[in-house]
SEPADREN-842919 format. One line per field, with one value per atom (N, C-alpha, C): x, y, z; atom name; residue number from 1; residue in one letter. Coordinates in steps of 0.2 Angstrom, whole numbers, plus 2048, in hexadecimal, padded with zeros to 3 digits. Each point is the difference from the previous one (the first is absolute). Layout:
N
X = X_... $
Y = Y_... $
Z = Z_... $
name = CA_... $
resi = NUM_... $
resn = A_... $
***
This chain:
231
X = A37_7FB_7FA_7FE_7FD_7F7_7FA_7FB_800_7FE_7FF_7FA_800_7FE_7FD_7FA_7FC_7FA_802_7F9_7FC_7FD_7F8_7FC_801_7FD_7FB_7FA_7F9_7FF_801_7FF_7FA_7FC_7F7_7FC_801_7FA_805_7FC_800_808_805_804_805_800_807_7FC_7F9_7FD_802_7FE_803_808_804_806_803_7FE_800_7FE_7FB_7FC_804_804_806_805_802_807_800_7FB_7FD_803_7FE_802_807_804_808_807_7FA_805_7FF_802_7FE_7FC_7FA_7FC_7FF_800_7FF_7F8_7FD_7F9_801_800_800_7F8_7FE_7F9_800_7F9_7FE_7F9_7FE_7FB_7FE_800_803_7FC_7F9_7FB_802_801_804_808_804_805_7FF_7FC_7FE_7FA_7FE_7FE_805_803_804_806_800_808_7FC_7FB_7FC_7FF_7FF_7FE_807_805_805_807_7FD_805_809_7FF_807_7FF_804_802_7FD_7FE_7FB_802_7FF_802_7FB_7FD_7FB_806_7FE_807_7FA_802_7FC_808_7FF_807_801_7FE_801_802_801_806_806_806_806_800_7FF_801_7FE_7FA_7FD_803_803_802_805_805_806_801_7FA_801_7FD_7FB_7FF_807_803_802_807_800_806_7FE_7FA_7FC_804_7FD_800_807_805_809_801_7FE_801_7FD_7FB_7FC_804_802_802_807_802_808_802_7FC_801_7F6_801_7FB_802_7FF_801_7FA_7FC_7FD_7F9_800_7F9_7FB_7FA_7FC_7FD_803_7FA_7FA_7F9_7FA_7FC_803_7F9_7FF_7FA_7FD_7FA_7FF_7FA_7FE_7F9_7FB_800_801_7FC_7FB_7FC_7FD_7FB_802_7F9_805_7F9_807_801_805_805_7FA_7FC_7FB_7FB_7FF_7FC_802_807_802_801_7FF_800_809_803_805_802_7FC_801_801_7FF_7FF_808_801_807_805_7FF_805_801_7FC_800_803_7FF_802_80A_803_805_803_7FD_803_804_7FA_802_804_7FD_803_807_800_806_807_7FB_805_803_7F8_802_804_7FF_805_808_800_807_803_7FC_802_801_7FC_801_807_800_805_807_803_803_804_7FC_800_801_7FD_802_807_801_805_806_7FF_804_802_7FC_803_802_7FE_804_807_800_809_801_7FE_805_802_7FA_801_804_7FF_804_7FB_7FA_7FC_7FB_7F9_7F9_7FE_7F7_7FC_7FB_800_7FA_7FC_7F9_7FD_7F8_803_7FA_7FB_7F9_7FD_7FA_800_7FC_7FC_7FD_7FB_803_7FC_802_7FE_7FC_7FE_807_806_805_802_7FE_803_7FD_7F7_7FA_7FC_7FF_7FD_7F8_7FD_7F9_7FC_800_7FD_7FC_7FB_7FE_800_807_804_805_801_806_805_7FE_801_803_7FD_803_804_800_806_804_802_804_806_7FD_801_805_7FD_803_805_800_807_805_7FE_806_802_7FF_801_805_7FC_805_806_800_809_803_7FC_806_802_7FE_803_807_7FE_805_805_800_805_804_7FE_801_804_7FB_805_807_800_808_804_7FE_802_805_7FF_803_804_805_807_800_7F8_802_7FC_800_7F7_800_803_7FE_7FA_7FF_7FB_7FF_7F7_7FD_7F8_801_7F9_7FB_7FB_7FE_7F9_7FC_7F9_7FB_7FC_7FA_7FA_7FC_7FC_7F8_7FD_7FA_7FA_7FB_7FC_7F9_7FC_7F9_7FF_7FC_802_7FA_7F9_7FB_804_800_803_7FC_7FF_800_803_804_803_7FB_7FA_7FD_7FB_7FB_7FB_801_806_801_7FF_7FE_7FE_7F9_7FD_7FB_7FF_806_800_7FE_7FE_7FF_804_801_805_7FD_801_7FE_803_807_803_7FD_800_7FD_805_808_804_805_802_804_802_804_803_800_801_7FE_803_801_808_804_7FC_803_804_7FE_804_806_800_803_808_7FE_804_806_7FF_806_805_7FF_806_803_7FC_803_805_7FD_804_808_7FF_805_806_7FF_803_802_7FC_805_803_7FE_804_808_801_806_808_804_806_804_804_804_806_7FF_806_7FD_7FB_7FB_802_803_802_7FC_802_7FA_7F9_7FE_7F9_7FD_808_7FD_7FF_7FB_7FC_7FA_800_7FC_7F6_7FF_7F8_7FC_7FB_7FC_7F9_7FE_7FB_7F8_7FC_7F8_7FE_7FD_7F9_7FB_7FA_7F9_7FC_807_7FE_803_805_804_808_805_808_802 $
Y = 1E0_7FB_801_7FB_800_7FC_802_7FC_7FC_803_7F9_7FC_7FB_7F9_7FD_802_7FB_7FC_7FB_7FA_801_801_7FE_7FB_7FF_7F6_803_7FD_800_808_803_806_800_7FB_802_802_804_802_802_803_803_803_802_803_7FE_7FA_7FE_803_801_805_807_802_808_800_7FC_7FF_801_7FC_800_805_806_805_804_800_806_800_7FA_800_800_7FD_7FF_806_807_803_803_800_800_7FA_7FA_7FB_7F9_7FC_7F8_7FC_7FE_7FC_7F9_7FC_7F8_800_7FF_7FD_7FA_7FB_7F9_7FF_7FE_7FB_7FA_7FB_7FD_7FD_804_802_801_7FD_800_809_7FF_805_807_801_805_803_7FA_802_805_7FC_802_809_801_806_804_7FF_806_800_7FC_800_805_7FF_805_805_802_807_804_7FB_804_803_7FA_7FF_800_7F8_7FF_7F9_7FC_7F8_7FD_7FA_7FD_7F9_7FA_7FA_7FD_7FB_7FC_7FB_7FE_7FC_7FF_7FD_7FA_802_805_800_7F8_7FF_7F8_7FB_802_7FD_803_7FD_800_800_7FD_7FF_808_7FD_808_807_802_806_800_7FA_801_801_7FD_802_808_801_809_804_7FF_805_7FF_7FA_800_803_7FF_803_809_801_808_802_7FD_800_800_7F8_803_802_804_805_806_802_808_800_7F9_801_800_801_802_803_7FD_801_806_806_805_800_7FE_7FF_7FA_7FE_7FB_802_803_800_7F8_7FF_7F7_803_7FE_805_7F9_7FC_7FA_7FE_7FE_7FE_7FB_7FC_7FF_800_803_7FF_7FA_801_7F9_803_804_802_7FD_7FF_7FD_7FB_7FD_7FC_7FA_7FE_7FA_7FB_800_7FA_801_805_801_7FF_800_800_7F8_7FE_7FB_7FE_7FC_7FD_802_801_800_80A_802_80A_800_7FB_801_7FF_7F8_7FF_805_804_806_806_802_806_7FF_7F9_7FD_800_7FF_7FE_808_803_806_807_800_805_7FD_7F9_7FF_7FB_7FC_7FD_806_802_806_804_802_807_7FF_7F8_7FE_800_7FE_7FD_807_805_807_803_7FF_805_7FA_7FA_7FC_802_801_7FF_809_805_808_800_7FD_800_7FD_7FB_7FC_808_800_805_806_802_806_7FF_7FB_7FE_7FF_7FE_801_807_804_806_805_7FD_804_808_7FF_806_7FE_803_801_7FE_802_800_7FB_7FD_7FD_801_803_803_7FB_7FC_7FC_804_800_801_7FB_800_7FC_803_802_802_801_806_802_7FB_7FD_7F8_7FD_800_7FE_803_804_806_802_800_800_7F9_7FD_7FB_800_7FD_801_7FA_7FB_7FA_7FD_803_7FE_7FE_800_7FD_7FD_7FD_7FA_7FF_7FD_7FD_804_805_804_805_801_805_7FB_7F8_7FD_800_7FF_7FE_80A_804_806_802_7FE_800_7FC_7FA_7FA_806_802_805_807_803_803_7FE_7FC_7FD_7FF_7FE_7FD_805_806_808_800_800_801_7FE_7F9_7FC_801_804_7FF_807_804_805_802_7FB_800_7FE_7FA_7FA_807_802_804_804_802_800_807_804_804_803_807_805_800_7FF_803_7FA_7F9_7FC_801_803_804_7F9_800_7FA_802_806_802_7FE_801_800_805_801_802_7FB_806_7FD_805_7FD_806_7FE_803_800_7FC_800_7FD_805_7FC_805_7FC_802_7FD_7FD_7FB_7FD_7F9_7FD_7F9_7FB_802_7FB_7FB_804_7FC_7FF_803_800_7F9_801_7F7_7F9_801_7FA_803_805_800_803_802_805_807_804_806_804_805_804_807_7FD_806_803_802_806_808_802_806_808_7FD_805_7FB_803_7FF_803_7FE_803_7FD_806_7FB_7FC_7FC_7FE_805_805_808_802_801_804_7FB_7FB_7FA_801_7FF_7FF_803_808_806_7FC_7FF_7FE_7F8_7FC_7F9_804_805_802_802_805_802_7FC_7FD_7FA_7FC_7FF_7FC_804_806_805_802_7FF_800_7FD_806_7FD_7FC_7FD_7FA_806_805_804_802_7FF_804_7FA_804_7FE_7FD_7FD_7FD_800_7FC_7FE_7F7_7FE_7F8_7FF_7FD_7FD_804_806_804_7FF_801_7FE_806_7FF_806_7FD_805_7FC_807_7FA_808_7FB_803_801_801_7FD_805_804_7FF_805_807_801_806_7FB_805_7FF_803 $
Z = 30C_801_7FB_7FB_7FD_805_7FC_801_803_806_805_802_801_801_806_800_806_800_805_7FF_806_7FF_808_7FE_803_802_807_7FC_801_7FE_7FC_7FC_7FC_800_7FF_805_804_805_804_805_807_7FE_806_800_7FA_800_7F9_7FA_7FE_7F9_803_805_800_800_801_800_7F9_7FD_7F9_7FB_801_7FE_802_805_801_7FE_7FE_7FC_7F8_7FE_7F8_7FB_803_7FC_7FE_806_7FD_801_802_7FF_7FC_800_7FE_807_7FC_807_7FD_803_7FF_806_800_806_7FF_806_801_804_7FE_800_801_804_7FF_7FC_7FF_7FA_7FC_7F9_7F9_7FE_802_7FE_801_808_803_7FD_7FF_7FE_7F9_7FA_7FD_7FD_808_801_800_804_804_7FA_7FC_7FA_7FD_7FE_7FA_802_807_803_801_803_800_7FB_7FA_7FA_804_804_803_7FF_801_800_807_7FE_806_7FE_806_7FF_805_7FF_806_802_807_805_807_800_806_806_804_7FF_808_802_805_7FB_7F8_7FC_800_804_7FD_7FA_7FC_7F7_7FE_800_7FE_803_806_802_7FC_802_7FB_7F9_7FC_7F9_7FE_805_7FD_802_803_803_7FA_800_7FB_7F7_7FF_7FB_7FF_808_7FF_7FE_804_800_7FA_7FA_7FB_7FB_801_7FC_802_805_802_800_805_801_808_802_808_803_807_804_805_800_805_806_802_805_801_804_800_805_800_805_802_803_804_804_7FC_804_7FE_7FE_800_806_800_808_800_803_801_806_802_807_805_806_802_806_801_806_803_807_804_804_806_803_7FE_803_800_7FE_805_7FF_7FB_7FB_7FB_7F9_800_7FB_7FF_7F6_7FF_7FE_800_7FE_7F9_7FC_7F7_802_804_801_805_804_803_7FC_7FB_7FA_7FD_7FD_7FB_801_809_802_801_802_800_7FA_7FC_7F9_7FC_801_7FD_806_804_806_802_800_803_7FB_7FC_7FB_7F9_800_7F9_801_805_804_800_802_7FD_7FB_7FE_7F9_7FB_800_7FC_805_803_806_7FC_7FF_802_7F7_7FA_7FA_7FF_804_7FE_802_805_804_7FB_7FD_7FC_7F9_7FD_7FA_803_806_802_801_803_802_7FA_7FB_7F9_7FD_802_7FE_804_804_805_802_801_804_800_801_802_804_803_805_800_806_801_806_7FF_804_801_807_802_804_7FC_806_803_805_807_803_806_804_805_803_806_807_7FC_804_805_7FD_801_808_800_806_806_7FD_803_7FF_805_802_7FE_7FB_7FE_802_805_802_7FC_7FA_7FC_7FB_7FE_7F8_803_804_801_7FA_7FB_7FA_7FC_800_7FB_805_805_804_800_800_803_7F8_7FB_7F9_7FD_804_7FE_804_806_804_7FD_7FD_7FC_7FB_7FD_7FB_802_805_803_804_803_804_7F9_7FA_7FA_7FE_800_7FC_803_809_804_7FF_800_801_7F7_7FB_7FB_7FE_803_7FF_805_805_804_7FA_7FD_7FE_7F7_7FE_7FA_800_806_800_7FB_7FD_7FC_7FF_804_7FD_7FA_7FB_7FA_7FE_806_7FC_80A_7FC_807_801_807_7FF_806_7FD_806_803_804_800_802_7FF_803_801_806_804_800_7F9_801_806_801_805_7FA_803_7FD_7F9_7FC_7F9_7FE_7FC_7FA_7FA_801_7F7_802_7FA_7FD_806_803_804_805_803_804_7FD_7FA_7FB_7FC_7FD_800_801_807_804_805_7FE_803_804_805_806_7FF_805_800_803_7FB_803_805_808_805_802_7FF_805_7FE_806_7FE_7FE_804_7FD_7FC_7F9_7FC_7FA_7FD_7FB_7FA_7FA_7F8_7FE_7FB_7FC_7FF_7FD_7FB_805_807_805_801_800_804_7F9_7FA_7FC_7FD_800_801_805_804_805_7FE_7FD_7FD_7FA_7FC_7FC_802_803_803_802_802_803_7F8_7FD_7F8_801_7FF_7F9_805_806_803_7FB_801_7FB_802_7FE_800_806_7FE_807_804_7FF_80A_805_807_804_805_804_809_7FC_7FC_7FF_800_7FE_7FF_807_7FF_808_800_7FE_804_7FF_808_801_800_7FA_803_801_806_802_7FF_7FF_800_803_807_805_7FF_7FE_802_7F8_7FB_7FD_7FF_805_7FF_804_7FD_7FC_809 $
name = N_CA_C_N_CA_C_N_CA_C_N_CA_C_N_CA_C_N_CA_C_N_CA_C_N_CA_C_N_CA_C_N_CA_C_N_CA_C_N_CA_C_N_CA_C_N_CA_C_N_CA_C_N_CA_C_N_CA_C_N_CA_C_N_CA_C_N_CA_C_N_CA_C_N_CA_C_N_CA_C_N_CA_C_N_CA_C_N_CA_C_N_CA_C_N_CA_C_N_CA_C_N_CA_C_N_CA_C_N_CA_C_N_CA_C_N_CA_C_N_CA_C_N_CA_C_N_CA_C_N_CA_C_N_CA_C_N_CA_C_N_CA_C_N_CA_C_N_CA_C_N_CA_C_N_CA_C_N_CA_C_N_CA_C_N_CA_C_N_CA_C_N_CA_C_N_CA_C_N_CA_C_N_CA_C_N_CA_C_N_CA_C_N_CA_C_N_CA_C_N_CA_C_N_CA_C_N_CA_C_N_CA_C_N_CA_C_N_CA_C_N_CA_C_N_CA_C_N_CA_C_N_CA_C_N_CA_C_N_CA_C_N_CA_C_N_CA_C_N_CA_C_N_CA_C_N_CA_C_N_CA_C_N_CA_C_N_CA_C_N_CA_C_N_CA_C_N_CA_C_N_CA_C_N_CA_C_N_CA_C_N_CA_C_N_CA_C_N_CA_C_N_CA_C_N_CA_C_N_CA_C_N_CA_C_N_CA_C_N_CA_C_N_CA_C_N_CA_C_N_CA_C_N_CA_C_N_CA_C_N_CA_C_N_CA_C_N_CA_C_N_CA_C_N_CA_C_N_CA_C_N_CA_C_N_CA_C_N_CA_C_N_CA_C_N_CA_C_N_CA_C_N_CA_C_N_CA_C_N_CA_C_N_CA_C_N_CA_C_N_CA_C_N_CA_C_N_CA_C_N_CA_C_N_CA_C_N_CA_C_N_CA_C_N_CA_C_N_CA_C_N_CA_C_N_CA_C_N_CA_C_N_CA_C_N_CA_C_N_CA_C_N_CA_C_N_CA_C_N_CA_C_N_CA_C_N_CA_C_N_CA_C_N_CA_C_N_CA_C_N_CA_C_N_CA_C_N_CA_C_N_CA_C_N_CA_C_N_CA_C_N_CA_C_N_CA_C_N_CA_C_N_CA_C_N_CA_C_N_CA_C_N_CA_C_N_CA_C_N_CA_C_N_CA_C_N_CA_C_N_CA_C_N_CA_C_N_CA_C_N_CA_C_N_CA_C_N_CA_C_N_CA_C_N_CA_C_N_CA_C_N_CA_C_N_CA_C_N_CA_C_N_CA_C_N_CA_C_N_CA_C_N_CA_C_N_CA_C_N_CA_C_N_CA_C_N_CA_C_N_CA_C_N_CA_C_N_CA_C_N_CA_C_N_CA_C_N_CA_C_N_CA_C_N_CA_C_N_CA_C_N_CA_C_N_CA_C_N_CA_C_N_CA_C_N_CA_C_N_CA_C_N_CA_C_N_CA_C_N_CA_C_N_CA_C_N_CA_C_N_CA_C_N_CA_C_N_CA_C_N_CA_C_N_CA_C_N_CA_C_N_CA_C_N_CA_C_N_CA_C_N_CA_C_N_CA_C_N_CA_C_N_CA_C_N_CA_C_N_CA_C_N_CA_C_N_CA_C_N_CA_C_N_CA_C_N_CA_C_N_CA_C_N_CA_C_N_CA_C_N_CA_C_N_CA_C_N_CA_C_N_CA_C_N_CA_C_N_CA_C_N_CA_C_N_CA_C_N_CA_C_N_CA_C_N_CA_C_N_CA_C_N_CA_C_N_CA_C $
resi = 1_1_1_2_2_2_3_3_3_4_4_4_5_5_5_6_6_6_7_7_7_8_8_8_9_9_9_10_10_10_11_11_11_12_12_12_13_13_13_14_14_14_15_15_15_16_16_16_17_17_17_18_18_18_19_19_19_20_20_20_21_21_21_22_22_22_23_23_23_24_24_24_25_25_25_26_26_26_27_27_27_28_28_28_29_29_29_30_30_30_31_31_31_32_32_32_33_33_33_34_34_34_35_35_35_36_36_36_37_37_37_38_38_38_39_39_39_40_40_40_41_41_41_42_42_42_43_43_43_44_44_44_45_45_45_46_46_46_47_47_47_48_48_48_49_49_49_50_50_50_51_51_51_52_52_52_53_53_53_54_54_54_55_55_55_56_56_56_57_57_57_58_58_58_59_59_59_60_60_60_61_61_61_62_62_62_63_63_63_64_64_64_65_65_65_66_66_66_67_67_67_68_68_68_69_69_69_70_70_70_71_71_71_72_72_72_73_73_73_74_74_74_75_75_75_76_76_76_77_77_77_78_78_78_79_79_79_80_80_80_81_81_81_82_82_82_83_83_83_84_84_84_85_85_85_86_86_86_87_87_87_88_88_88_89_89_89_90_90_90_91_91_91_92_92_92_93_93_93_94_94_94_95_95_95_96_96_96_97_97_97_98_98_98_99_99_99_100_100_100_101_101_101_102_102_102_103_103_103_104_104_104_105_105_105_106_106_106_107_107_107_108_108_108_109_109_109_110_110_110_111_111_111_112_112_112_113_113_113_114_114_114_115_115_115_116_116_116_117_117_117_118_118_118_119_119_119_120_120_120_121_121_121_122_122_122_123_123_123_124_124_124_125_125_125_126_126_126_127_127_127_128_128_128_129_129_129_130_130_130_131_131_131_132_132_132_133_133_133_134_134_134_135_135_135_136_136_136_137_137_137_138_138_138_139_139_139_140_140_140_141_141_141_142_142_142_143_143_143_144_144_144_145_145_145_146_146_146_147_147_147_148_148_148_149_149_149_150_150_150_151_151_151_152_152_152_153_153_153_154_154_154_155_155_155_156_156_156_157_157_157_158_158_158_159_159_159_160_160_160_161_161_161_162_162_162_163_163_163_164_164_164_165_165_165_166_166_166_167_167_167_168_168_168_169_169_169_170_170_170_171_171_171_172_172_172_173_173_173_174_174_174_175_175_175_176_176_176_177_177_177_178_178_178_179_179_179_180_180_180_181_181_181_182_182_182_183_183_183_184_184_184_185_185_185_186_186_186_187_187_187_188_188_188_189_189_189_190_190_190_191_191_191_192_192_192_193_193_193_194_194_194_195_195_195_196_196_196_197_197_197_198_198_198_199_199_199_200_200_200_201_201_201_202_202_202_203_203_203_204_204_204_205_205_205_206_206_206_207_207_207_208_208_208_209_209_209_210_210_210_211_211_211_212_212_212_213_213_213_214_214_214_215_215_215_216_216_216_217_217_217_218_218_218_219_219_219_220_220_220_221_221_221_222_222_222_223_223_223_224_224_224_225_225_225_226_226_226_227_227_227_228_228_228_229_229_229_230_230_230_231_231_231 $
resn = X_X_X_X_X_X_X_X_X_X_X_X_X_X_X_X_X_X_X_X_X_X_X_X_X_X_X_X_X_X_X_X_X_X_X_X_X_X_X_X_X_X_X_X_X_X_X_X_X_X_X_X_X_X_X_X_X_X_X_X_X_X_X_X_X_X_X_X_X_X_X_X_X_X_X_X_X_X_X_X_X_X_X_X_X_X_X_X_X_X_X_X_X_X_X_X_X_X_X_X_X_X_X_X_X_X_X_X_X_X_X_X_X_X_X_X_X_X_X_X_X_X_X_X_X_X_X_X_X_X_X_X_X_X_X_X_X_X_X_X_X_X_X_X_X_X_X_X_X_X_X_X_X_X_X_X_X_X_X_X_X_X_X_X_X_X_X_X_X_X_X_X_X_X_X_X_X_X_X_X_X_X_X_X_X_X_X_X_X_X_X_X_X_X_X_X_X_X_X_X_X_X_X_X_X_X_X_X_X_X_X_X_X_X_X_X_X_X_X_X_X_X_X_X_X_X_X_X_X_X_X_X_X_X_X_X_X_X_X_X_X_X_X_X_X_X_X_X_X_X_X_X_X_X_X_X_X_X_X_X_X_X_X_X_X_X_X_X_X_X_X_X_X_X_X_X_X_X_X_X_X_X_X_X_X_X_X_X_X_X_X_X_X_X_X_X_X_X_X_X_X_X_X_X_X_X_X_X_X_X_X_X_X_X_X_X_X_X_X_X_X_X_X_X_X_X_X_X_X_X_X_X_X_X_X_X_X_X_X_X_X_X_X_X_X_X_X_X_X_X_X_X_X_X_X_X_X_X_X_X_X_X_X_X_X_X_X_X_X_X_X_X_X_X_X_X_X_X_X_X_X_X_X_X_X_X_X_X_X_X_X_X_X_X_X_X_X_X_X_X_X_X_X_X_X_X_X_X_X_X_X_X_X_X_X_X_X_X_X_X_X_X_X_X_X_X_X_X_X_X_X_X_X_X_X_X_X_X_X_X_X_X_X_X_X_X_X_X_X_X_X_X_X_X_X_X_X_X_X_X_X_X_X_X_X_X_X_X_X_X_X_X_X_X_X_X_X_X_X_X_X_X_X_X_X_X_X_X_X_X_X_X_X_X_X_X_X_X_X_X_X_X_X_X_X_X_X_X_X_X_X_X_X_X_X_X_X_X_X_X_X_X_X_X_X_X_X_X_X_X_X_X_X_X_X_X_X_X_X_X_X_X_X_X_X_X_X_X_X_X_X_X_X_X_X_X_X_X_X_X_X_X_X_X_X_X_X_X_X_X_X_X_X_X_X_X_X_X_X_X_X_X_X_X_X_X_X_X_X_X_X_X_X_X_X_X_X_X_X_X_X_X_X_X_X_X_X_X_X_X_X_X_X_X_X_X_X_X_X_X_X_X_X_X_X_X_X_X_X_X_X_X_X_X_X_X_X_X_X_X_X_X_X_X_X_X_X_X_X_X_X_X_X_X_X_X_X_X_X_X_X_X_X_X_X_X_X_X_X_X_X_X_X_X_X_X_X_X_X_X_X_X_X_X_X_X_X_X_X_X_X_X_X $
***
């Protein structure tokens, strides 16, 4: 197996940049962005391949990913880390922060899952490693929106990875605990949990999970979850 090939979508900040930053040095990295300026940092810091994608485009998911396929030849793993926030309650949130957390947490989510999933089955192997929130599992009352938008994400892995008939194309996820990134900075909120984990810590194990071989056995499906900040 020659140089392998992976994309992380939303690979400008928080867990998708440390994602990125581990793999950079002995593999091929594509960073997908929403943000031309960002995309642009991180291409130049990590001297790897970046693309801006609004990914709540179909068009646009589709055409990067097909970009990378033919620039490289095949796509060996996708991390799907893009996300957007919606925190606060139901009644505080405006409409244009609901549309936005839906567009990307739940239509993007398909749309990169629906399109990796596409070249792998040509290729006959690789991983997709969604990750979600432990939100999913633990009940936070005060993100509705975004817990309800990360669970849609999570039942699609499932249903997705029954659906391949063939470990050697594995469609896992993870479930990290509260983490400081960009994700709520974005729109203003503050970040208060008082126990949590870094991206950096979070990210070896997203790793891990690509780098899994087309003959590793009992993994497609498989969930990992982090509590609190510890594994």
């Amino acid at each position: 197996m020659g140089v392998r090939t992976f994309v992380v979508v939303g690979g400008t900040s928080g867990l998708g940049l440390a994602v990125a930053r581990l793999l950079v040095n002995e593999y091929r990295v594509a960073v997908v962005g929403d943000v031309p300026d960002e995309v642009a940092a991180v291409t130049t810091e990590l001297r790897c391949a970046g693309s801006v994608c609004d990914v709540s485009s179909y068009d646009q998911v589709r055409d990067v990913l097909a970009e990378v396929v033919d620039g490289y030849g095949a796509i060996d793993g996708v991390a799907a880390c893009a996300s957007v926030w919606a925190g606060g309650d139901l009644a505080d949130l405006t409409p244009e922060r609901i549309r936005r957390a839906v567009e990307v947490n739940v239509l993007g989510t398909t749309y990169v899952l629906k399109e990796a999933l596409h070249h792998m089955r040509r290729q006959g192997y690789g991983n997709v490693v969604y990750v979600g929130a432990m939100a999913v599992v633990k009940a936070r009352p005060g993100i509705p929106v975004y817990q309800a938008s990360k669970s849609y994400g999570s039942s699609l892995v499932e249903s997705l990875a029954e659906a391949q008939h063939s470990n050697r194309i594995k469609v896992m996820q993870l479930h990290p605990g509260p983490m400081p990134t960009r994700l709520q900075e974005r729109v203003g909120d503050e970040f208060l949990d008082e126990v949590y984990a870094l991206p950096e810590q979070v990210a070896p194990e997203v790793v891990r999970l690509l780098l899994l071989d087309p003959d590793d056995l009992y993994v497609s499906g498989e969930r990992v979850l982090r509590a609190d900040g510890r594994w």
